[in-house]
C-alpha atoms as a printed R data frame, in Angstrom:
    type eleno elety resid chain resno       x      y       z
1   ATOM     1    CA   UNK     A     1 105.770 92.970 132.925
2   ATOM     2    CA   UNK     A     2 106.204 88.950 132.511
3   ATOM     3    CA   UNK     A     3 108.588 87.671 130.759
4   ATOM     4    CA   UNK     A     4 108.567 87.349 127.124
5   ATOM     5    CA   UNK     A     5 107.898 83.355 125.861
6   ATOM     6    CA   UNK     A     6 110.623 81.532 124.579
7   ATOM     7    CA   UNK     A     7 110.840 82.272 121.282
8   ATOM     8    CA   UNK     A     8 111.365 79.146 118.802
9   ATOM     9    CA   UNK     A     9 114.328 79.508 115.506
10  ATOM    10    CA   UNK     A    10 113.414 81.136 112.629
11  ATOM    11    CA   UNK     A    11 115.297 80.989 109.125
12  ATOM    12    CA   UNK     A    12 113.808 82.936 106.197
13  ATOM    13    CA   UNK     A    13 115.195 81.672 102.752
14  ATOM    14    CA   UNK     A    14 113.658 83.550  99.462
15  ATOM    15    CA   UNK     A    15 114.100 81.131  96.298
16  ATOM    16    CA   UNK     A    16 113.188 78.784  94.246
17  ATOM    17    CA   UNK     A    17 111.489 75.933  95.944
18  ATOM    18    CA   UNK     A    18 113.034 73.375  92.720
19  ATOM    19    CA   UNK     A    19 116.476 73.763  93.395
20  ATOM    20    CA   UNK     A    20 119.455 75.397  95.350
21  ATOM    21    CA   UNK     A    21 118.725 77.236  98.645
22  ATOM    22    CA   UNK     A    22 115.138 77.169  98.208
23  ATOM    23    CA   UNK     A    23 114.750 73.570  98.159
24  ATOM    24    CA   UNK     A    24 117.119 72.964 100.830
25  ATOM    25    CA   UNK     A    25 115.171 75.155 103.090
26  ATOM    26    CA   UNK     A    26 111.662 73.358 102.127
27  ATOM    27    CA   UNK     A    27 113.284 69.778 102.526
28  ATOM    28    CA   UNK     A    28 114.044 71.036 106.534
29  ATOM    29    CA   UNK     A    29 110.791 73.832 106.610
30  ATOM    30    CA   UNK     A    30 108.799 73.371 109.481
31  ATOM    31    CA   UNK     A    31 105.987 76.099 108.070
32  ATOM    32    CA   UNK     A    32 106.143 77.440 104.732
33  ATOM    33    CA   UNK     A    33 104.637 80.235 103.287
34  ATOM    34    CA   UNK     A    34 103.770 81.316  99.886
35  ATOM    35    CA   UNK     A    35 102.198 84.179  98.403
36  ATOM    36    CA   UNK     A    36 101.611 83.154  94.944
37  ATOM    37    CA   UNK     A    37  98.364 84.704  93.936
38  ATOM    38    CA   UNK     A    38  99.460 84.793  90.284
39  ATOM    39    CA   UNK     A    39 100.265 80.721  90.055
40  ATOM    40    CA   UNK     A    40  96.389 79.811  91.899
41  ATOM    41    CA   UNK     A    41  96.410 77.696  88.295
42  ATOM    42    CA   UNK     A    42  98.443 76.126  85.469
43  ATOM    43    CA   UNK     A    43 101.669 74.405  85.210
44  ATOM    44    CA   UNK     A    44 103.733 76.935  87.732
45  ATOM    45    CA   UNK     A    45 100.958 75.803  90.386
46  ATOM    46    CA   UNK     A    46 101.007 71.866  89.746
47  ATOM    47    CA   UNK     A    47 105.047 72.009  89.499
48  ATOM    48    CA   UNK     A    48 105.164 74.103  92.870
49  ATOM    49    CA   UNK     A    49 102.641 71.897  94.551
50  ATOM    50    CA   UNK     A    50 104.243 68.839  93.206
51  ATOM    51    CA   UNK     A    51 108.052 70.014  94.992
52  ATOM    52    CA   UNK     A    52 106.053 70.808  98.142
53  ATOM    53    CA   UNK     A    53 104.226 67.184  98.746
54  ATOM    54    CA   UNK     A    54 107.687 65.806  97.360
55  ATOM    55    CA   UNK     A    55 110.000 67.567  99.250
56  ATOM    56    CA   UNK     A    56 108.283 68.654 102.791
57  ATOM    57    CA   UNK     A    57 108.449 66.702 105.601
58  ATOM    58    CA   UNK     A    58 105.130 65.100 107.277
59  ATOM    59    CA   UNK     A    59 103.798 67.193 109.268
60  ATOM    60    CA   UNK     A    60 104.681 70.632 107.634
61  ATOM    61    CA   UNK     A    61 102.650 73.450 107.394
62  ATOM    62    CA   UNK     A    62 102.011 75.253 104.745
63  ATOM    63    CA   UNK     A    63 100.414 78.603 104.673
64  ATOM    64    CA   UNK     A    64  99.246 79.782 101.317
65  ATOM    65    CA   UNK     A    65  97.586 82.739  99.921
66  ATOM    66    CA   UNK     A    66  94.984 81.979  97.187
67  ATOM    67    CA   UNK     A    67  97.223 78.347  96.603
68  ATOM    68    CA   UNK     A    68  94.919 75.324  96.845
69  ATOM    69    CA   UNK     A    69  96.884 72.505  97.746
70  ATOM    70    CA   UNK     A    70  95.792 69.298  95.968
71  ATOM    71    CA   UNK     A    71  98.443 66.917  95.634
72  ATOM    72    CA   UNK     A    72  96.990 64.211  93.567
73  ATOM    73    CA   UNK     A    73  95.547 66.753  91.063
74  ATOM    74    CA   UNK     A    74  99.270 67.926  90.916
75  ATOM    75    CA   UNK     A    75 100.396 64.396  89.852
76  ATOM    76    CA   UNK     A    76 102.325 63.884  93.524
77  ATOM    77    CA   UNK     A    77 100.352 61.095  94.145
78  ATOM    78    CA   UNK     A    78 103.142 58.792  94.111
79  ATOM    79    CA   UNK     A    79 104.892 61.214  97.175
80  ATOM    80    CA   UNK     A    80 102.083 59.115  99.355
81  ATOM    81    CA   UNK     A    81 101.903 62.883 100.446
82  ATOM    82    CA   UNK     A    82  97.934 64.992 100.968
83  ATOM    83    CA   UNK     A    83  97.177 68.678 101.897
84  ATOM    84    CA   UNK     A    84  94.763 68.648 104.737
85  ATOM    85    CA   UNK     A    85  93.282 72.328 104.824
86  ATOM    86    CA   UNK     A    86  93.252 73.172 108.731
87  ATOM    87    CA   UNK     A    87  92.041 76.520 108.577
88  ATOM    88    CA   UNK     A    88  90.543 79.333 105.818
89  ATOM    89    CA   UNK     A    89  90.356 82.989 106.029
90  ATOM    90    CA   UNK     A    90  88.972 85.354 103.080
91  ATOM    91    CA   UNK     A    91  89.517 88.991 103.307
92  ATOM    92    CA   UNK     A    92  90.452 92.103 101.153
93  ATOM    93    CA   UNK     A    93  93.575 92.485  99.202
94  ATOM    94    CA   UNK     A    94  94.582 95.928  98.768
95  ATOM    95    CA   UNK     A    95  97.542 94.852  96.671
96  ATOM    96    CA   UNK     A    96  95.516 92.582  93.842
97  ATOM    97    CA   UNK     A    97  92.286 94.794  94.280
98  ATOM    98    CA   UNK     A    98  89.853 92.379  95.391
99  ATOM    99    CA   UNK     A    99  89.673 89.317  98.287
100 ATOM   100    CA   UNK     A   100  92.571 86.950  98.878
101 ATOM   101    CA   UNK     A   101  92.151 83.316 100.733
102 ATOM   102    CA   UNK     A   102  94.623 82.680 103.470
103 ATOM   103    CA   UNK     A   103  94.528 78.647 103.756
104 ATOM   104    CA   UNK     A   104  96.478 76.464 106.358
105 ATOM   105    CA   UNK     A   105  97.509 72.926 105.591
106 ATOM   106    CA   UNK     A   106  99.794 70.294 106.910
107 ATOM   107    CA   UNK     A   107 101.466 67.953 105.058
108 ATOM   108    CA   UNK     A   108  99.914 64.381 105.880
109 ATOM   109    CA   UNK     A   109 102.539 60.996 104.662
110 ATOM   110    CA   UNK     A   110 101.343 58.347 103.953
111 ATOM   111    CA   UNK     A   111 103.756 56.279 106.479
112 ATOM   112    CA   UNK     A   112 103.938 53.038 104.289
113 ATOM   113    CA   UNK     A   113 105.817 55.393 101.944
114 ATOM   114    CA   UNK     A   114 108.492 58.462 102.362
115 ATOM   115    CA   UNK     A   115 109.565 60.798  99.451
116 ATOM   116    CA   UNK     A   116 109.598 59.691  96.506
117 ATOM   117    CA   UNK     A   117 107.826 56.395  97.836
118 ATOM   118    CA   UNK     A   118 110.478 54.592  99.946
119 ATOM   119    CA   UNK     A   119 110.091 53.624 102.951
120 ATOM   120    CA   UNK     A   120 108.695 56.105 105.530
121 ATOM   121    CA   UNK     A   121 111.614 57.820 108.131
122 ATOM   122    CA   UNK     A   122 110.138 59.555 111.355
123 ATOM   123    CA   UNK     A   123 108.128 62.393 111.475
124 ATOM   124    CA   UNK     A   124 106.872 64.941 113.725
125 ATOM   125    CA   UNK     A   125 104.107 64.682 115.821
């Protein structure tokens, strides 16, 4: 057998990405996920987006089930943050009884501005 690949840090944090924890882990997140097939809509889904295009760093990833990412529709325009959608996948969902979207974004800054639209720091390549 060959040796297994190096294996990169990983750091699972389960909480609220507005404050505490949670937010402290999306501010450093390399990928996020989120399964949050009941908040595909309303204000739960434009305050969650809004934290995420706020709060991520450029060049995050963001893997979402059934979440569109739109961050001007949000109102995080201002973040000089955008979602672009790298990859889809629909398939069944045995635990909501019908098809779930898998969607892959990464977090694209606009580098004139950085959160909260300051001036932009580094990001990742």
């Amino acid at each position: 057998l060959s040796p297994s690949p190096p294996v990169a840090p990983v750091e699972f944090t389960c909480g609220s990405v507005l404050d505490g924890a949670g937010l402290e882990a999306v501010e450093a997140a390399d990928v996020l996920f989120s399964y949050a097939v009941t908040w595909a809509s309303g204000e739960t889904h434009s305050r969650l987006v809004r934290a995420l295009a706020e709060r991520l760093p450029d060049g995050a990833r963001v893997i979402s089930i059934d979440l569109a990412l739109d961050a001007q529709a949000a109102g995080a325009a201002e973040s000089g943050a955008r979602f672009e959608l790298l990859h889809q996948l629909t398939g069944p969902n045995e635990e909501t009884g019908g098809e779930a979207t898998g969607l892959v974004y990464r977090l694209v800054r606009d580098r004139r501005r950085g959160k909260g639209g300051g001036t932009a720091s580094g990001g990742r390549p």
